[in-house]
N, C-alpha and C positions, 0 to 999 in steps of 0.2 A: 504494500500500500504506500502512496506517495503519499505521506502524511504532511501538515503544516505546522509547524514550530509555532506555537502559541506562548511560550513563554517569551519572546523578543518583543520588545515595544512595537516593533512591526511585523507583526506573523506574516511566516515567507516561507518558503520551501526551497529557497534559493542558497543556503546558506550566508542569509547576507554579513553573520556577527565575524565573516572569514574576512572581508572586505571592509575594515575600518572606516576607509575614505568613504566609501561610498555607502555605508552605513550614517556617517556624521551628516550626510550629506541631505539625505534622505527623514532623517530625525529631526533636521534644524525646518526641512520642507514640510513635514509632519501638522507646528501648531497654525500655520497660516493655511493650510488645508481645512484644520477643526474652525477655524475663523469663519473661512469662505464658509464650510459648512452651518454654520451657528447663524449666518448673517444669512443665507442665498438657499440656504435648504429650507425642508418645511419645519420653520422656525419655531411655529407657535405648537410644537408637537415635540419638541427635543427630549420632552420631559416626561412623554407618556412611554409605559413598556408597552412595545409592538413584538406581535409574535412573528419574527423571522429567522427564516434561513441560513446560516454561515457555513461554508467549506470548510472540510474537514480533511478533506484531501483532496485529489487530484483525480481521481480512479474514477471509471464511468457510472458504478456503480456505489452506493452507497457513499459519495464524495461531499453530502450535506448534512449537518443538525439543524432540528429548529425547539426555538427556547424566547424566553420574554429577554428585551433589550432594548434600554433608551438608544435613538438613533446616534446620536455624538459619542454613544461608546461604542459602536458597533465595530468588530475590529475588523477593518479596512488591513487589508495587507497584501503580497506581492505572492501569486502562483502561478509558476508555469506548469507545462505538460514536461515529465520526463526525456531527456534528451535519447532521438534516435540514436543508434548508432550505427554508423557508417550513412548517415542518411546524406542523400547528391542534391543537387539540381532538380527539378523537376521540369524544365520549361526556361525556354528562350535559346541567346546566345551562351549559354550558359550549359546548358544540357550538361545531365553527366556530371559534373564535375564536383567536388566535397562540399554540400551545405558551409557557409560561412558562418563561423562564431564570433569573428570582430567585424565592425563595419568595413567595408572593403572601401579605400580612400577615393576612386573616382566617382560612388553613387554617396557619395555622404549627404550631399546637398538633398539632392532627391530624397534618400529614404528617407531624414530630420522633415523633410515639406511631408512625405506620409503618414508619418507617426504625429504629427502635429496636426494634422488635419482630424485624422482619427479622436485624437487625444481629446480635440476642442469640442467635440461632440460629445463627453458625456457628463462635464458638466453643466453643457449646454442646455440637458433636455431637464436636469433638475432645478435648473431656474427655470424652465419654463410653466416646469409644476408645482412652482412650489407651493401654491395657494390655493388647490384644487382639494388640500385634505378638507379643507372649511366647508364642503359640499357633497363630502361621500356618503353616496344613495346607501352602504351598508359598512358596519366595520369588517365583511371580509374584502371588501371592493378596497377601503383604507389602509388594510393591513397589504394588500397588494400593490398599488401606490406606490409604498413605505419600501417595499421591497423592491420593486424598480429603480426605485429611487439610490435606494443602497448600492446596490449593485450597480447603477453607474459609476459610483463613486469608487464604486473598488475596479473600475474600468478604467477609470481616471489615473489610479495608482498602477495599475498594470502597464500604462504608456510611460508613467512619471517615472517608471523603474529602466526601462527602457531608455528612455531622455539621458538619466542619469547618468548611468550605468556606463555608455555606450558613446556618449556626446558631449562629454567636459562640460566646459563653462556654458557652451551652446547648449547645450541640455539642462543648464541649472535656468540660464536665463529664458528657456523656452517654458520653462515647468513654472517658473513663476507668471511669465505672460499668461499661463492658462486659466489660472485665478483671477485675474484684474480683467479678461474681454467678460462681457457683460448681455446675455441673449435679449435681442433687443434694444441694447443703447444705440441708438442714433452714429455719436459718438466714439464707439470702440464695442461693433457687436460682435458677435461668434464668427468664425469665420464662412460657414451656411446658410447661404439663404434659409431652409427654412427649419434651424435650428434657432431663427430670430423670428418666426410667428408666432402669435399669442395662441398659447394652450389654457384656454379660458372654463372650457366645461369640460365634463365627461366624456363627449359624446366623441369631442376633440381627440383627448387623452387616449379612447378606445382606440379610434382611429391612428394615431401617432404612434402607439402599441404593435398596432396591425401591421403600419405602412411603413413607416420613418426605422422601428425595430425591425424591421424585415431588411431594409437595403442595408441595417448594418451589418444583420447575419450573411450577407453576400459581400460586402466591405471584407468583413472578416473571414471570410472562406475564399476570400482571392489571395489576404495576407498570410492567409494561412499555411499557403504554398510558397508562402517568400526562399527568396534562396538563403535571406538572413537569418537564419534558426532562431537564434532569441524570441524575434519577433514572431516567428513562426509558431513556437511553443506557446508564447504569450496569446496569439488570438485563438489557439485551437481550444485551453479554456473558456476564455472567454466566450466561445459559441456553448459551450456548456450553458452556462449563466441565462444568455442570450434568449434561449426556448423559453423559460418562463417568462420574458417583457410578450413575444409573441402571441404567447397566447392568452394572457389578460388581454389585449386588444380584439383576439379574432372571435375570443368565448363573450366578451364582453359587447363586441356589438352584435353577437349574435343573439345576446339574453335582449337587448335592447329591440330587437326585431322581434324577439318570441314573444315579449309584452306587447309590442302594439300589433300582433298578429290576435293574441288573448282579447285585446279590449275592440278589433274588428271584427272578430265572432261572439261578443257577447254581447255588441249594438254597432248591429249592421249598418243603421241608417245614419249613423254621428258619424260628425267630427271627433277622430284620436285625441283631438287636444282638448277635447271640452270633460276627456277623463284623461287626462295628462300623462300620457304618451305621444310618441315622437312621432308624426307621420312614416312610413317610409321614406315619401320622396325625400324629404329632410333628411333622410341617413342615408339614400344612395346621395346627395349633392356635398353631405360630410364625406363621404368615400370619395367621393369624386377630385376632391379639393385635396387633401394630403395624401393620394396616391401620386395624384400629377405634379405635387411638391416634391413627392419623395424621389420620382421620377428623375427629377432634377439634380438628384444627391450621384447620378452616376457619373456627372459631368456632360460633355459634349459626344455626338458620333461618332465625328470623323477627330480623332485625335492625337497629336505626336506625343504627346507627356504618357497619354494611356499604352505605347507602341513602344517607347522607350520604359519605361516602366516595366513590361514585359518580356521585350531584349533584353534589358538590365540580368533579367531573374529578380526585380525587386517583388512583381505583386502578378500573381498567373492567375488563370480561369477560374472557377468554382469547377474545385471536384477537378483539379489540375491531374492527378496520381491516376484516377479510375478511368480517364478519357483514353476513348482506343482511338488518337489522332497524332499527326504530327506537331510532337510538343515544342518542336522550336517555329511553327506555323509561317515558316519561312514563303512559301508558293501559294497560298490557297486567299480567298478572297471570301466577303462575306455580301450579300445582295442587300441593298438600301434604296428606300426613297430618299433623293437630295431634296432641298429645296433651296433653289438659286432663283434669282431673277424674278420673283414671283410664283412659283411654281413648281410643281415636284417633276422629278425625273430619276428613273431608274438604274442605279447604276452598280457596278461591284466594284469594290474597294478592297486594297491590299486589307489582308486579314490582322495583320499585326495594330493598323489603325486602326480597327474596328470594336479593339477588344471591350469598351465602353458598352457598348452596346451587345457584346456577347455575353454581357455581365446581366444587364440589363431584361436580355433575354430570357433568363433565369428566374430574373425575378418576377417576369411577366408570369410564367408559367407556375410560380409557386404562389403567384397571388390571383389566379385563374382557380385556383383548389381552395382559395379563403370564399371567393363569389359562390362557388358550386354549394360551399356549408351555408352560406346565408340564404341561398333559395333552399336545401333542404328544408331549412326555418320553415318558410311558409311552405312550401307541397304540405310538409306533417299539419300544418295547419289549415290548408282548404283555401289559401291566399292565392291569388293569383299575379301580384306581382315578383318580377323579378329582378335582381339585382347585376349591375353589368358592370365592368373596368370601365375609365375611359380608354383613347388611342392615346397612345406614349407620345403622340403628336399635341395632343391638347394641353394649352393652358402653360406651356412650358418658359419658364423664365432662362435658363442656361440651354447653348448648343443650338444649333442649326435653323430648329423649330419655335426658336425664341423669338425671330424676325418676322412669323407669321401669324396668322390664326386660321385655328381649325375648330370644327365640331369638336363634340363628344365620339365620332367615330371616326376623325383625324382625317375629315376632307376640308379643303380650304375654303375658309368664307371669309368675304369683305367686313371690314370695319363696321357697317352701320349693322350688319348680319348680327356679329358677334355681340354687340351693343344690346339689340332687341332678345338676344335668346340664352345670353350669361347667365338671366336668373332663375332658367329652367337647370341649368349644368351644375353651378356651383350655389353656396350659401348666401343670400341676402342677407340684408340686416336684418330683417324683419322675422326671417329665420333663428337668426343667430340669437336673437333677443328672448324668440317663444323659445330656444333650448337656456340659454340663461335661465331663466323664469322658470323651470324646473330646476333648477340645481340650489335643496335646499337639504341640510344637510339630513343625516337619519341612523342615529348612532344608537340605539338600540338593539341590542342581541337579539340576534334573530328576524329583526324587521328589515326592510328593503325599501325602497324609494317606487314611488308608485309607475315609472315610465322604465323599470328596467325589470327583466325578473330573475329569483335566486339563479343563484349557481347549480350544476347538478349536484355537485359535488364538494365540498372543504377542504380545508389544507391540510397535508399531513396527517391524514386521516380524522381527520374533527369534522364535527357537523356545521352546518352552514351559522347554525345557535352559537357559537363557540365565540368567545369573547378574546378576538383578533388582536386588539387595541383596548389599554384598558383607558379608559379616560375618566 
């Protein structure tokens, strides 16, 4: 068992008490962490025991406990995956050749720009929530949160170990910038578009769960293949962790669908909201909006940093090891709509540029399996609405498709088009307002908020009654 050293001020599996410097280093980085925490986490909760989950090890199985803990003690610490051995190259110009355990000097630049990007995303998404505890439909929905929440933060240390470790001074002074950007300011936000949108309600949260945690689980199963082992070790837990943000978001809007499917079979002739639940349309036009954000998070199509990147050996395919293809994708090309000049055009592009959107491809397909569970929803229920992706064309603010507009099914439309039919696709105010207006809190054991409904199931085997959050 790859156990974790819990007697070290910072539990690690690293042996980090071997490594003085980088132990001090990491310890002095430690209380302006618990600051950030204290100041930008959910604040007004530091003090209540939540019942979460901490690593216990490393191992696929049995690698968690769960127990009551104020969040600002939760001990945050550093785990990797055991080092292969003898493990190569997987992919690019690189093929073959022995996994790197130090940075290799001519990708420094590059990997310090990955790890930083990565890094700036996960205390990103717990400022973005930090205020949503004041409106949880139930304490297991809260206790869930709580846990997402945590576990950025120890995602946050897993890059910071990294930074450190690996990247001198440049590594001290990158791991402090990641504390002071701010999701949202104006002034000095995240470095993601849309890890600086507001995550105001629930319905958001589910969604951001679903959509924004899903392209990280593909973020990190490209790094996972990195040719740099560290980092490679370091995201392959990390997707460990990663499965439960996912699924609060896909279970979660799914209960939310199962409730307004309950209050459409038990008055047929109403308005959902006149017994406070969410329309559909309202929850496909939340879908609709942080998919098409999320979208965003792969970068551009056609792209030399994503090409480079992949020659390097810095960041491969998902699922780089299992592919039966040519891993240095030297010859092969991948088929695309362009859009130039006003207009699409079909064209194939060297494969190596493409790999954005091979990435991308993935994610299409693994969020095609989240839509097929939400119309489950209603078939079990006699509903006859169904729920759709948009086209990876819509709505897009980064890459190609940025300079146009399209439908909901990623054909092009003029300006005034888009104008008159935006507030069918994504969320209005007016929207936005009627889901606000349900988010009232509901902290009682056992109770549940009237627009969402329980879980099948509770955590670690407890019933859905089971007192999550003690408040």
């Amino acid at each position: 068992m790859q156990t974790i050293d819990y007697t070290q001020k910072i539990p690690n599996n690293v042996d980090l008490k071997s490594d003085r410097r980088l132990q001090r280093a990491l310890e002095a980085w430690q209380p302006n962490y618990i600051e950030w925490w204290k100041s930008m986490g959910p604040t007004d909760f530091n003090e209540k025991d939540v019942y979460l989950r901490t690593a216990v090890s490393v191992d696929k199985d049995g690698w968690a406990q769960f127990g009551y803990v104020q969040m600002p003690e939760y001990r945050w610490g550093i785990f990797l995956e055991p080092q292969e051995k003898d493990r190569i190259i997987g992919f690019g110009d690189h093929y073959g050749e022995d996994a790197w355990q130090a940075v290799p000097g001519e990708y420094r630049n590059a990997l310090r720009r990955i790890i930083v990007t990565q890094a700036d995303t996960e205390p990103a998404s717990v400022e973005q929530q930090r205020l949503l505890g004041h409106t949880a439909p139930s304490l297991y929905d809260l206790r869930n949160l709580f846990q997402v929440n945590v576990e950025e933060g120890r995602h946050l240390w897993a890059m910071v170990y990294i930074l450190q470790s690996y990247f001198g001074r440049d590594g001290r002074e990158e791991s402090e910038e990641l504390l002071e950007r701010r999701s949202g300011n104006p002034d000095h936000p995240r470095i993601l578009g849309t890890f600086n949108e507001p995550c105001e309600d629930w319905l958001s949260f589910f969604c951001f769960t679903c959509y924004t945690d899903r392209d990280g689980k593909f973020q990190l199963l490209s790094l996972a293949e990195s040719g740099f082992d560290p980092l490679a070790r370091t995201c392959r837990f990390m997707l460990t962790e990663e499965a439960h943000h996912m699924f609060v978001g896909q279970t979660g809007i799914g209960r939310v669908i199962q409730r307004t499917c309950e209050v459409m079979r038990e008055h047929p002739d109403a308005d959902v909201r006149e017994h406070g639940a969410v329309p559909l349309e309202i929850v496909q036009k939340y879908i609709t909006f942080w998919n098409s954000s999320s979208n965003d998070l792969f970068g551009g199509e056609i792209s030399s940093n994503a090409s480079n990147f992949f020659s390097n050996g810095l960041k491969g395919r998902a699922y780089e090891e299992k592919l039966d293809i040519d891993h240095k994708a030297l010859e092969g090309t991948y088929s695309m709509d362009v859009w130039e000049d006003g207009g699409l055009s079909h064209q194939e592009v060297p494969l190596r540029n493409a790999m954005n959107e091979v990435l991308r491809d993935e994610y299409v397909k693994d969020n095609e399996k989240g839509i097929e569970y939400f119309n489950k929803v209603c078939e079990r229920n006699d509903v006859s609405f169904r729920f759709r992706l948009p086209h990876r064309r819509f709505n897009r603010k980064i890459g190609m498709y940025a300079d146009g507009r399209f439908d909901i099914d990623g054909n092009p439309v003029d300006e005034a088009t888009w104008n008159a039919r935006v507030g069918e696709w994504l969320p209005t105010q007016e929207d936005r307002d009627y889901v606000k207006s349900l988010m009232v809190p509901c902290y009682e054991p056992g109770k549940i908020a009237s627009w969402i409904a329980p879980p099948a199931k509770g955590i670690d085997g407890k019933p859905f009654e089971f007192e999550y959050v003690k408040l």
